[in-house]
C-alpha positions in Angstrom: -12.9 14.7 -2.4 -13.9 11.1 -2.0 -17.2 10.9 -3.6 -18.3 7.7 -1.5 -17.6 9.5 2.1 -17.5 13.3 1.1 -14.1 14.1 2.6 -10.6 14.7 1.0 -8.1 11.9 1.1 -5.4 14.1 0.4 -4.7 14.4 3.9 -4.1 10.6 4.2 -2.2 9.9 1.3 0.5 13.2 1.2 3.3 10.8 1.2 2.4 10.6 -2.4 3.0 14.3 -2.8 6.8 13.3 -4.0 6.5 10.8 -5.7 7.4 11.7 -9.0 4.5 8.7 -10.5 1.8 10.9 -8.6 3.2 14.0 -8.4 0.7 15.1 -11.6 -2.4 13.9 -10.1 -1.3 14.8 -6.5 -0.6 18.7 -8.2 -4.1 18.9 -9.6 -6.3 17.0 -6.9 -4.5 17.3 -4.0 -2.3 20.9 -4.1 -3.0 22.7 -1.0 -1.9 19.7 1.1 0.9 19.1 -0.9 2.1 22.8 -0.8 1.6 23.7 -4.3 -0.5 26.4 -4.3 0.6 29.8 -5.3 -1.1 33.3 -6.5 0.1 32.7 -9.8 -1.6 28.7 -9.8 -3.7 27.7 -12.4 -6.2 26.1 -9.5 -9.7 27.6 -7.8 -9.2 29.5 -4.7 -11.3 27.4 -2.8 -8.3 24.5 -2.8 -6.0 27.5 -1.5 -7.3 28.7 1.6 -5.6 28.4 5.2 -7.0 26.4 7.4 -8.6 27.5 10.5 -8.2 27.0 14.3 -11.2 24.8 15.6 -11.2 27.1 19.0 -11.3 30.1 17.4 -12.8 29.3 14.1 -10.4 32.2 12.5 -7.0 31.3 11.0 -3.6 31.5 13.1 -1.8 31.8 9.3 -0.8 35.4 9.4 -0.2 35.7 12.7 2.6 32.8 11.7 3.6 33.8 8.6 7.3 34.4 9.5 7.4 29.9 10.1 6.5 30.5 6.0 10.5 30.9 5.6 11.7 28.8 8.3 13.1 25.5 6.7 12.1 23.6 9.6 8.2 24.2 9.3 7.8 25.2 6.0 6.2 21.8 5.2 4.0 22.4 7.7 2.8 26.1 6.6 2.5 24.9 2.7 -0.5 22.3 4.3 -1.8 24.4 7.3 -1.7 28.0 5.5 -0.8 27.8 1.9 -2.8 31.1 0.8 -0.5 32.7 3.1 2.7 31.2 2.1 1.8 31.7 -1.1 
């Protein structure tokens, strides 16, 4: 959380997620949108939650959580629902 404008920059800077310089500060500041949160994470809950649909206001993560194991938009579920990914 940017303390000047009250919202994350993760979001902006994930290209940073592998880059092995950042990959430390990126794991403990920035780990849902990176993908690295897991049940067994050493991190607060609140930094592990799906995100929700602005329509619906609910999550669409367990509904999808077959696209968890699909190569092709598992980069994609670690950032939109990584509580349910795991």
């Amino acid at each position: 959380l940017n303390p000047l404008t009250g919202v994350s920059d993760c979001p902006s800077r994930s290209y940073l997620c592998t880059n092995s310089v950042y990959l430390a500060v990126m794991t403990q500041q920035c780990p849902r949108t990176c993908g690295f949160c897991s049940t067994t994470s050493s991190t607060t809950n609140s930094t592990c939650v799906d995100l929700t649909n602005a329509a619906t206001g609910v999550s669409d993560c367990p509904a999808r959580r077959a696209y968890c194991t699909n190569t092709i938009y598992l980069p994609l579920m670690r950032i939109q629902c990584p509580a349910t990914c795991g």
